[in-house]
N, C-alpha and C positions, 0 to 999 in steps of 0.2 A: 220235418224235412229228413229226409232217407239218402243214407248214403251206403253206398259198396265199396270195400279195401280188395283189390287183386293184388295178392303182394305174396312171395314165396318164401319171403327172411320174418319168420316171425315176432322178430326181436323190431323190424322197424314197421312193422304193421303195427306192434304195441307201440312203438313212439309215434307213430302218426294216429292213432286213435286219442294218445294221451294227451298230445298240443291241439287235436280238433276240441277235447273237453273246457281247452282254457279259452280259444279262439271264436269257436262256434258252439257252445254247447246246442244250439236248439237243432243241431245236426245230428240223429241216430245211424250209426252202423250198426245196421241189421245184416249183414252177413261180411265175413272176411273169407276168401278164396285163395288157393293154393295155385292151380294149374288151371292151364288151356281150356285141358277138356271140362275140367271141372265149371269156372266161369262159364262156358259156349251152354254145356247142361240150367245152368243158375236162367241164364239170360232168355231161353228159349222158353220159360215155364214162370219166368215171372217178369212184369214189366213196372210192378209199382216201387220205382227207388228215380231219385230226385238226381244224383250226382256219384260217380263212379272215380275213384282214384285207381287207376290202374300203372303197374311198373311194367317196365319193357320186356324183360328177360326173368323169366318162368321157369319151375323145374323142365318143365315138359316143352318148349317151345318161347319160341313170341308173341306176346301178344296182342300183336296187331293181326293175328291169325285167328281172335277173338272176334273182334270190328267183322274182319270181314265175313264172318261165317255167321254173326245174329248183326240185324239191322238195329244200332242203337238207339234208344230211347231218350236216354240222357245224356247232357255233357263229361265229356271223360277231361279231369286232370292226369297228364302220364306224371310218374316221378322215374325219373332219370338218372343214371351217374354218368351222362353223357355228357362230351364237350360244346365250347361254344357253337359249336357249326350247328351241331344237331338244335341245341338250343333258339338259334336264330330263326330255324328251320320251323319250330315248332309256334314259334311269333309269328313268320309269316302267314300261318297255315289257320293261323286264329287259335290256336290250341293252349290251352292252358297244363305248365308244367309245375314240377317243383324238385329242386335238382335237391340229389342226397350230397351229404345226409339233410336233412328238410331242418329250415328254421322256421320259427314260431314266426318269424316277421311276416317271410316269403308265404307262406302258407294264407298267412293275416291276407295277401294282396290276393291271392286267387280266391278267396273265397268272396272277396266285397266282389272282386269283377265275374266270379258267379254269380253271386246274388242280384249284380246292378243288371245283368243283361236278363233277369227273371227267367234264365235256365233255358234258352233257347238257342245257343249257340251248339248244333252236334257236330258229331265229325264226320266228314265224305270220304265216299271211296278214295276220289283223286286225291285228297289231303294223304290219307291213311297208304296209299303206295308211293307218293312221296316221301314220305317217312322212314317206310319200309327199305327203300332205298339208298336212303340218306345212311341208315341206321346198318347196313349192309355192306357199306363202301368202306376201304381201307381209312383207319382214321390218320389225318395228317400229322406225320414228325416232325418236328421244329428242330431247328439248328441248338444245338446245346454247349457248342466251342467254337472257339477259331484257335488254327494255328497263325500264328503273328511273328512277324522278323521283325527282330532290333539287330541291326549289323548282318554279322554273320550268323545269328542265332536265331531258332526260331522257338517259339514260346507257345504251347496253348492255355490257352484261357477259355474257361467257363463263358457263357452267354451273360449269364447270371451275374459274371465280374464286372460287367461294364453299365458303367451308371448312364451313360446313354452316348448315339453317335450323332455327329453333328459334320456339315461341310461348312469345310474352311481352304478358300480360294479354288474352290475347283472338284477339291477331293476331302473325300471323307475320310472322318478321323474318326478313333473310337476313342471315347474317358473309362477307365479304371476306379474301381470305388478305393484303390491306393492314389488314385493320383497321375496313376501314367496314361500316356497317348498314342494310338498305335495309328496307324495309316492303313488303307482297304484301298484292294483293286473295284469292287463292287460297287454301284450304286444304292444310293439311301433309299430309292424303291426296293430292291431287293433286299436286305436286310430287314426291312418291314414285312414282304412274305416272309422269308423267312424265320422269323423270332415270333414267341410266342406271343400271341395279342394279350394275352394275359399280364405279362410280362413290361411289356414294351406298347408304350403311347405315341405314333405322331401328333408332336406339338404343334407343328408348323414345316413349315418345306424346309428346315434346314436342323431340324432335331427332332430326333425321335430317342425318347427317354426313358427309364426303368423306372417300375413302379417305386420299390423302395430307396430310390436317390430322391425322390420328389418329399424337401420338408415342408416346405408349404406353398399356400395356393397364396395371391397378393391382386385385390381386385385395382380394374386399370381403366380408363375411359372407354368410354363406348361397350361398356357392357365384356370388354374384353378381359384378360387374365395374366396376370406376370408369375411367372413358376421359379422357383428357390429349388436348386439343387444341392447335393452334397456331394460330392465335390464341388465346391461354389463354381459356377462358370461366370467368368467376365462381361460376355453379352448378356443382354436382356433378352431372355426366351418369352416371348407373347402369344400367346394360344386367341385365336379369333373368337369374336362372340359365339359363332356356329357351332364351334368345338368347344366352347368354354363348358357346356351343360353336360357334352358327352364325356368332357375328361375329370369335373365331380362327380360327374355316374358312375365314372369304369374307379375311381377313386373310395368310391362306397360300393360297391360291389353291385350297382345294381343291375342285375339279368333282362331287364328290356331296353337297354341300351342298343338301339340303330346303331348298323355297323355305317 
């Protein structure tokens, strides 16, 4: 089986040749590519290679400026340092990634679900200008503080200080990974756009939680979930069977997590 590296850092073209030896040995990279043009030349003159790893950003350009100018042959995995949008983006589209810097695991999973679909899944135009798009557009800033009043005083605090915010009679409050409790004009919807989904889990309609307050998971009837936090909170936080699978995914880091 024949594989192609477009990759312009040659330091992670050799880590990504290195973990295909332990992953996939019966995989050869028979050629590693630099740029645009160079790839578009490679592609137009040869069509016997099995699977293409290609990264987004080139000396020369992008390379989805590659796609569009040779009709591909094979399935393209992109490797990315892009965020989850783009990521989501690339699930949608049927596209196989593998975000930098690349693990041996993540890697392990696109290549079985290359292999299981026997190499037939390519990429389209409409995919490859969505992309283009997606990949084009201003990426989203997340709220990284609040300024907060106790009295006459007003405080800010990090995003990152609050081990999670929850409503209590009406209004929402926020917890401090000291302990303290601040009060928001805002709704727990908006606080959820706003914070990073990285960061920040809705539990349920009335907590949304940070990842590192969360000490353990506590399995509950009906396939549901009871979460331990640190700062202990008094209620019982219960995450629904529906979200019980998606918040050990986002919990283990796993990247094909439905939003």
């Amino acid at each position: 089986m024949k594989a192609i590296i477009i990759e312009d850092e040659q330091s992670a073209a050799d880590n990504l040749s290195y973990l295909l030896k332990s992953v996939a040995p019966d995989i050869q990279i028979i050629e590693s590519i630099e740029t645009v043009s160079d790839a578009i030349a490679f592609f137009k003159e040869n069509k016997a290679y099995d699977l293409v790893f290609m990264d987004i950003h080139l000396a020369d350009g992008n390379s989805f400026e590659i796609v569009k100018e040779v009709e591909p042959v094979a399935p393209i995995i992109f490797t990315t340092a892009y965020d989850q949008y783009a990521i989501q983006a690339f699930k949608l589209n049927s596209i196989d990634y593998l975000l930098k810097p690349i693990r041996e695991s993540e890697l392990k999973k696109a290549i079985h679900k290359f292999k299981d679909k026997h190499r037939k899944t390519l990429v389209s135009t409409r995919q490859i200008e969505a992309l283009m798009s997606l990949v084009n557009s201003p990426k989203k800033i997340f709220r990284n503080s609040f300024l907060v009043q106790k009295k006459e005083i007003f405080i800010p605090i990090a995003s990152s200080d609050f081990a999670f915010f929850f409503i209590q009679d009406g209004i929402v409050r926020g917890m401090t990974t000291d302990n303290q409790t601040y009060s928001f004009n805002e709704k727990l919807e908006d606080l959820e756009k706003d914070l990073d989904p990285e960061l920040f889990f809705r539990a349920n309609r009335q907590y949304l939680i940070q990842r590192s307050a969360i000490k353990s998971l506590q399995t509950y009837f009906n396939g549901r979930l009871i979460v331990n936090l640190q700062p202990q909170e008094k209620d019982k936080i219960v995450v629904s069977k529906a979200n019980a699978s998606k918040l050990k995914a986002w919990l283990s880091d796993e990247k094909n997590v439905s939003s």
